[in-house]
N, C-alpha and C positions, 0 to 999 in steps of 0.2 A: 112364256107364250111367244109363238114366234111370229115375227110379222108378217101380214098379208103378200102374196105373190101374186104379181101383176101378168093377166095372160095374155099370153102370145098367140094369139088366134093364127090356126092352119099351120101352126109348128107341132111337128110331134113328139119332137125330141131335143133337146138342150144340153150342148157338154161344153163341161168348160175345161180348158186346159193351163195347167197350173203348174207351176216351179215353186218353189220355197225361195230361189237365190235368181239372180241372172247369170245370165254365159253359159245355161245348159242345151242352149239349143230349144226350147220352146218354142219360140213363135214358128221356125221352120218347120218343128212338127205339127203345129198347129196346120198351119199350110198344107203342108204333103199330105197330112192324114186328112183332110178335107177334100181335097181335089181325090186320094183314094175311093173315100167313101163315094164320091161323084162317082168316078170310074166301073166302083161296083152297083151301077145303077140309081145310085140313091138324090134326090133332088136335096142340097146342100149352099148351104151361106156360111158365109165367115166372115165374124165381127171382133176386130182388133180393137180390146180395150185398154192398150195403153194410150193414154191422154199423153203422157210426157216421152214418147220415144218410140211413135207406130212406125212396127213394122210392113203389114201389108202392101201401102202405096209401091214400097223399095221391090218386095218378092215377087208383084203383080205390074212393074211396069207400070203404075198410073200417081198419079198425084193431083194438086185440089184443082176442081172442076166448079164451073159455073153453074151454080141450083137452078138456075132461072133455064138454062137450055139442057141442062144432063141431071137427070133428076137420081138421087138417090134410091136404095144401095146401086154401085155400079154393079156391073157384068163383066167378067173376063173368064176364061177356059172352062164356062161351064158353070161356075159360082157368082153364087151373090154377095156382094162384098161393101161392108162398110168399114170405114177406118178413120179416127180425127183428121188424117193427114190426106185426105179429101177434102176439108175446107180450111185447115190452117197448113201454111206454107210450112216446107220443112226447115226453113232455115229461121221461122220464127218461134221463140220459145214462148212454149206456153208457162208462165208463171200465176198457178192458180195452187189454193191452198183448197183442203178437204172437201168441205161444203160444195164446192166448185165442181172437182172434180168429178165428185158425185154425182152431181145435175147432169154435168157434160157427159160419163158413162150411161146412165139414163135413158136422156139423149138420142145416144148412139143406137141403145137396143129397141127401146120402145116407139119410135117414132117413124122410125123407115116402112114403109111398105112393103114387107120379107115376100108378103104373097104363101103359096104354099109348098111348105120344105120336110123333108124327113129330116132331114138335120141343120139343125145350127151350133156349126162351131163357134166358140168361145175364145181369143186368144188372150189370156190373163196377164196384168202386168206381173212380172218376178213380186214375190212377196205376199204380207197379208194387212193390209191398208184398203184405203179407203175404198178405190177402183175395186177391189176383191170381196170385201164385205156389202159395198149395195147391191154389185151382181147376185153371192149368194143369200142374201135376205130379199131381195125384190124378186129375181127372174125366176119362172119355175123350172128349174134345172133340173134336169132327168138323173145328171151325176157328176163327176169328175174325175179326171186322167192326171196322174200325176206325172210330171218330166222328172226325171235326176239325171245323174253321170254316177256311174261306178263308185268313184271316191267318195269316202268318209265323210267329207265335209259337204258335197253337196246332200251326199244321204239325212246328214244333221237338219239340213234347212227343209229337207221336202217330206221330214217329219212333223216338223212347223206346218207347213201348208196341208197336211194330211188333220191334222190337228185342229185347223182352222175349218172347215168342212164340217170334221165332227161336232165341233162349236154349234154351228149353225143346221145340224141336219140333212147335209147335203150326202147322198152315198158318194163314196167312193169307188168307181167301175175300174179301177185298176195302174197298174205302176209301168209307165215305160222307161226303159234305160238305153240314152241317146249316149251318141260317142261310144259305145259298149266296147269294141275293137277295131282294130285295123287288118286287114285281109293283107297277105304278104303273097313276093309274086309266087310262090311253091305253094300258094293255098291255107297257108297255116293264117291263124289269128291271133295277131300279137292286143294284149291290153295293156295300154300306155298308161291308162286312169285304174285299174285296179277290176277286178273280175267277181261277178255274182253279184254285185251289190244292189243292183235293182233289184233280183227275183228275194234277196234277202229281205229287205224293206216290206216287199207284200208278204213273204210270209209271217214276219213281224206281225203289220196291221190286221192279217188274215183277208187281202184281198186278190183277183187276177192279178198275175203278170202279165202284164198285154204283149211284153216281147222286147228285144234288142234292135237297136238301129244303127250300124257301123259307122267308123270317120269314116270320109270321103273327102277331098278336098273339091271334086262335082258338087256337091250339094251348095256348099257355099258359093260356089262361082257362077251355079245357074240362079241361085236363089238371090242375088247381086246382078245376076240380068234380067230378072225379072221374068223367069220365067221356072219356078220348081221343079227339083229334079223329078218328080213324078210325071208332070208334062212334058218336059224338053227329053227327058230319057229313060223311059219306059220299062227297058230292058235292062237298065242297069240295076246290080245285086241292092244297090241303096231303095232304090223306086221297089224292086220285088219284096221289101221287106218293109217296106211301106205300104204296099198293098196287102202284106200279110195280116198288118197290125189293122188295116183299116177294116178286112173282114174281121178280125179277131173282136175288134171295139163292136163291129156291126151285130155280130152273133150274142156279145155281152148286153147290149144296148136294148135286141129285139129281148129277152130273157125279162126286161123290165115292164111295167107300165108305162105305154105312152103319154101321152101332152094330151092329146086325145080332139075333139071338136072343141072348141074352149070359144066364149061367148065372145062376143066384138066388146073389144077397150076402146075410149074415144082417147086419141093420144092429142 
């Protein structure tokens, strides 16, 4: 039997994005493909549930803020945004064990005042622990995006997380493959990590390939200034294929059953 799922009133939609390993570029696509889905009209939040190494504060320029005068989730380009690292400083370690972190992911999703969103993105710690299992057994998740890279080895792990989903019920809406290649100056596209290996994965599982997302070494340097290459740079071929992926996810998403009017929770 699976456990009860706690509603998110005036959300219609819930995806969480999920790596098997770290180092695949997640949380940046987490990021990008949320301010995307903004871009194509869509009213969107983004909740960073890693407890032990949030990214958002870093990609969005902000960090911990006084509740008593700036009330949670914040606001920046358009999103609504919560992240641990809006109330614990970033140079201090959180050392909590399971239970904990649990509470504190919790926390994070059920408490804030979202208001009303067509989407809320998910940014998943790497792995399948604690943070990853209260999400998919509590929150009512519409689905889940897998991240990899090309290589073999991250494919191993984000079979594991594909794995985990099915554990719990949760569909899987599809495979993106970040780092896919590198664009060279004559146009061609070189694959440093290996090539096909994401659309192989889904045809594996039998789900969408949501699409490829090139290196750039922009994406890291905007995403370090806190401002995502989808916002700071629009027209560049990384941001156009991030917008591709965002309608791609948007066209999979509507294809679903929404979240729908869901009764008031007292949090």
């Amino acid at each position: 039997m699976q456990p009860q799922k706690t509603p998110l009133p005036g959300i219609k939609h819930v995806v969480a994005v999920a790596s098997g390993k770290g180092g695949v570029g997640k949380s940046t696509v987490a990021a990008n493909l949320a301010l995307a889905l903004h871009m194509h009209g869509q009213r969107v939040g983004l909740m960073d549930a890693d407890i032990y190494g949030p990214s958002v504060p870093t990609m969005f320029g902000l960090g911990v803020v006084d509740q008593t005068r700036t009330p949670l989730p914040l606001e920046k380009y358009g999103l609504k945004l919560m992240s641990m690292g809006f109330v614990v400083d970033a140079n201090q370690p959180v050392i909590w064990r399971g239970p904990k972190v649990a509470q504190a992911v919790g926390a994070l999703l059920f408490q804030p005042p979202w208001g009303e969103l067509d989407f809320l993105v998910i940014d998943l710690p790497p792995g399948t622990g604690d943070a990853q299992l209260t999400l998919s057994q509590s929150a009512p998740l519409t689905g889940a995006v897998v991240v990899t890279q090309p290589a073999e080895v991250s494919l191993i792990d984000a079979r594991k997380g594909v794995r985990m989903f099915e554990e719990v019920k949760v569909p899987i809406l599809g495979i993106i493959e970040n780092m896919s290649y590198l664009t060279m100056p004559d146009g061609s596209k070189l694959h440093p990590l290996g090539k096909g290996g994401g659309a192989k994965l889904a045809t594996e599982i039998g789900v969408p390939f949501l699409g490829e997302i090139p290196i750039d070494p922009a994406v890291s340097q905007c995403g370090d200034g806190g401002e995502p290459i989808v916002r700071k740079m629009p027209d560049h071929p990384v941001s156009k294929a991030y917008l591709q992926l965002g309608q791609t996810v948007l066209n999979e998403m509507l294809k679903r059953p929404s979240g729908g009017a869901l009764p008031e929770v007292e949090l």
